[in-house]
Backbone as CSV, one residue per row, in Angstrom:
resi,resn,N_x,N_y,N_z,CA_x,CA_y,CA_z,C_x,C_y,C_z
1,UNK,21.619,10.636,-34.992,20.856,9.672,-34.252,20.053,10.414,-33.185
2,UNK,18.510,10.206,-32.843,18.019,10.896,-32.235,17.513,9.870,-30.929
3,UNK,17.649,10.418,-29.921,17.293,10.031,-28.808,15.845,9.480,-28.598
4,UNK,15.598,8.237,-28.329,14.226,7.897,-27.891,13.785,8.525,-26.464
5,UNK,12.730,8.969,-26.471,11.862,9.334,-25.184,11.411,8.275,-24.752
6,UNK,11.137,7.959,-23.523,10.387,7.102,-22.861,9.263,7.484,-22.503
7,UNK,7.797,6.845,-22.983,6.685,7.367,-22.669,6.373,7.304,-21.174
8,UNK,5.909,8.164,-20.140,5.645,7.889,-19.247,4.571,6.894,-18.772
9,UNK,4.766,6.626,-17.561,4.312,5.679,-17.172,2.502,6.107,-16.709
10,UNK,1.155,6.138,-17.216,0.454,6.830,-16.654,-0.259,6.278,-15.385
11,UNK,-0.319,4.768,-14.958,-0.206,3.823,-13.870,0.039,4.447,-12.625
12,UNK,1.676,4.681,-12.796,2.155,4.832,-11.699,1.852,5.780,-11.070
13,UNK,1.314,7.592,-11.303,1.112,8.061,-10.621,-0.384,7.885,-9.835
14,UNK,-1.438,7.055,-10.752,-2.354,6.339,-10.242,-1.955,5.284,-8.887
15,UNK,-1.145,4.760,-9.355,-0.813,3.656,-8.260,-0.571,4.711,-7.111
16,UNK,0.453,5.417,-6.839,1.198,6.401,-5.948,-0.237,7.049,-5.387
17,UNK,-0.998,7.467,-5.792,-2.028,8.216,-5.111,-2.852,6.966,-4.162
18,UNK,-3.393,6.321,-4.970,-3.931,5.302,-4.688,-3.631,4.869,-3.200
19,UNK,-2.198,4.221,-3.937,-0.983,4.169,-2.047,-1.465,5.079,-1.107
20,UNK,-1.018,6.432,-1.047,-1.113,7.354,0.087,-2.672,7.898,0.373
21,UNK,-3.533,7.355,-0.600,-4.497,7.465,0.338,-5.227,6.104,1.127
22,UNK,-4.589,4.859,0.565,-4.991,3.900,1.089,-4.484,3.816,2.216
23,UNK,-3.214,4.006,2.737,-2.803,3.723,3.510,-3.234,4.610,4.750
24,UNK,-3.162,6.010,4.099,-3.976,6.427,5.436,-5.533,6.164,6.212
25,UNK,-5.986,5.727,4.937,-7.268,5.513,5.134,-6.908,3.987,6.355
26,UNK,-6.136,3.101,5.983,-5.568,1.865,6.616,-4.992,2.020,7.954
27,UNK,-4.200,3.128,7.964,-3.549,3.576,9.467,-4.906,3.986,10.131
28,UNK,-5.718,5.079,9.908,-7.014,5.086,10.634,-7.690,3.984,10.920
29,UNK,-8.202,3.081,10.391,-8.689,2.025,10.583,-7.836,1.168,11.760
30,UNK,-6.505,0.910,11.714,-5.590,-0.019,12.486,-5.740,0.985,13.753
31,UNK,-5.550,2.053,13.883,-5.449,3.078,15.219,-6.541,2.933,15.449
32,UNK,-7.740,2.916,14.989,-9.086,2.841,16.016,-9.638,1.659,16.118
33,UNK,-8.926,0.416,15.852,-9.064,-0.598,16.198,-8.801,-1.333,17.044
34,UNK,-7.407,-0.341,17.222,-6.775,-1.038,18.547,-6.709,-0.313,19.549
35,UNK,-7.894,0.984,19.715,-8.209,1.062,20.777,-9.277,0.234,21.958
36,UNK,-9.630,-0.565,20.906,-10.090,-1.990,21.516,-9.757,-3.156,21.707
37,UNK,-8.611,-2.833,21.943,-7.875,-4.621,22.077,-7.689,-4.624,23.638
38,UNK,-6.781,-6.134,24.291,-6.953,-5.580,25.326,-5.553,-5.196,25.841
39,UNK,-5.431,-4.483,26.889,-4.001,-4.242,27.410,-3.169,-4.992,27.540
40,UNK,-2.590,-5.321,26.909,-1.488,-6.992,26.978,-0.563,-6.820,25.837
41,UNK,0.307,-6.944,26.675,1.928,-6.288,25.448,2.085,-7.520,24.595
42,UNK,1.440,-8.691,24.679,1.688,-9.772,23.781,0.507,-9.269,22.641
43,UNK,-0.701,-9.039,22.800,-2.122,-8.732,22.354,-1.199,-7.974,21.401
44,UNK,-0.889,-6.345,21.674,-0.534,-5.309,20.930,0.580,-6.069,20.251
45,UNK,1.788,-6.495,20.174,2.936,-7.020,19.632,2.398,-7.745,18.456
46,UNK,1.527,-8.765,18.584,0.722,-9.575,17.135,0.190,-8.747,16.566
47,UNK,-0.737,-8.015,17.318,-1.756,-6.629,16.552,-1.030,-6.071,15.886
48,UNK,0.509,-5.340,16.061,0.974,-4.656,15.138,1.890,-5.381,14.318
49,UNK,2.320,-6.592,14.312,2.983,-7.276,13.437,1.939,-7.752,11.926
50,UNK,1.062,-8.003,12.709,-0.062,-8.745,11.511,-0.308,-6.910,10.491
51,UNK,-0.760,-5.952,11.452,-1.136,-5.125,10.794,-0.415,-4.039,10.080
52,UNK,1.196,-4.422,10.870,2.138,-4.047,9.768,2.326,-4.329,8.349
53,UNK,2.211,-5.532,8.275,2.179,-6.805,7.565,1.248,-6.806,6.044
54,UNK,0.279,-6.645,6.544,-1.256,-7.080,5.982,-1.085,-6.018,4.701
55,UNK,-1.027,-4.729,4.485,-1.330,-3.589,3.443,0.121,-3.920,2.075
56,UNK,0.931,-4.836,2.780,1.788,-5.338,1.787,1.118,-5.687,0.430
57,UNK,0.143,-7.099,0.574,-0.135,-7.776,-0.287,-0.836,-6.559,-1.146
58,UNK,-1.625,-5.966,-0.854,-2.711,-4.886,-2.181,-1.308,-4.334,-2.540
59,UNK,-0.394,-3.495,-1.727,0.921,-2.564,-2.632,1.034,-3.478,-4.048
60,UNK,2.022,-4.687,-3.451,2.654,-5.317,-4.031,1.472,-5.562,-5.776
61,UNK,0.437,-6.085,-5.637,-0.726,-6.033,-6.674,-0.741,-4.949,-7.011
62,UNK,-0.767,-3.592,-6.313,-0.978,-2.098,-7.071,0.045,-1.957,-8.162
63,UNK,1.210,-2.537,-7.649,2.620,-1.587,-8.375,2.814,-2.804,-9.292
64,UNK,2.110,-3.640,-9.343,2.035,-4.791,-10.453,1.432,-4.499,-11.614
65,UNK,0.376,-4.315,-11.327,-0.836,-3.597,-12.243,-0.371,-2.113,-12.295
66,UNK,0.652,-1.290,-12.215,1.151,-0.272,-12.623,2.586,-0.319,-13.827
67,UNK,2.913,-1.214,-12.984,4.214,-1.861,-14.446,3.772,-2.315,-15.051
68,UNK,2.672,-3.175,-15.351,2.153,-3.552,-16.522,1.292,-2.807,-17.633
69,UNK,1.646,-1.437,-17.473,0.431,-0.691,-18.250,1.009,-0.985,-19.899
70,UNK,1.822,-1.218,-20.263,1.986,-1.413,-21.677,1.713,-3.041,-22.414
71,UNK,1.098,-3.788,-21.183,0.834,-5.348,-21.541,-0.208,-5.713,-22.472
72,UNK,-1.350,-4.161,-22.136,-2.595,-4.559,-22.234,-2.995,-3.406,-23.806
């Protein structure tokens, strides 16, 4: 009996790049954005909750459209 291979996944290392450069590209954007907000620890506290927040939804779609590479 011979062992099946699992074809790799070719998505995912697409997705994975994708990720680490989006995100940095995303952390730049959030850091020089909020060097314009205003000084107010409530201001910054939403600012970084929302913008913690926000780069979820595209992941979550990336690594969707990466598990699905054998659908199509």
């Amino acid at each position: 009996m011979s062992a099946s291979k699992a074809q790799p996944n070719p998505r995912a290392l697409i997705a994975v790049a994708v990720l680490l450069v989006g995100l940095a590209v995303y952390t730049a954007i959030v850091v020089t954005l909020a060097d314009y907000l205003p000084s107010h620890w409530a201001v910054e506290a939403i600012y970084a909750l929302i913008m913690g927040l926000v780069w979820v939804w595209p992941a979550i779609a990336l690594f969707r459209w990466a598990a699905n590479w054998r659908a199509q």
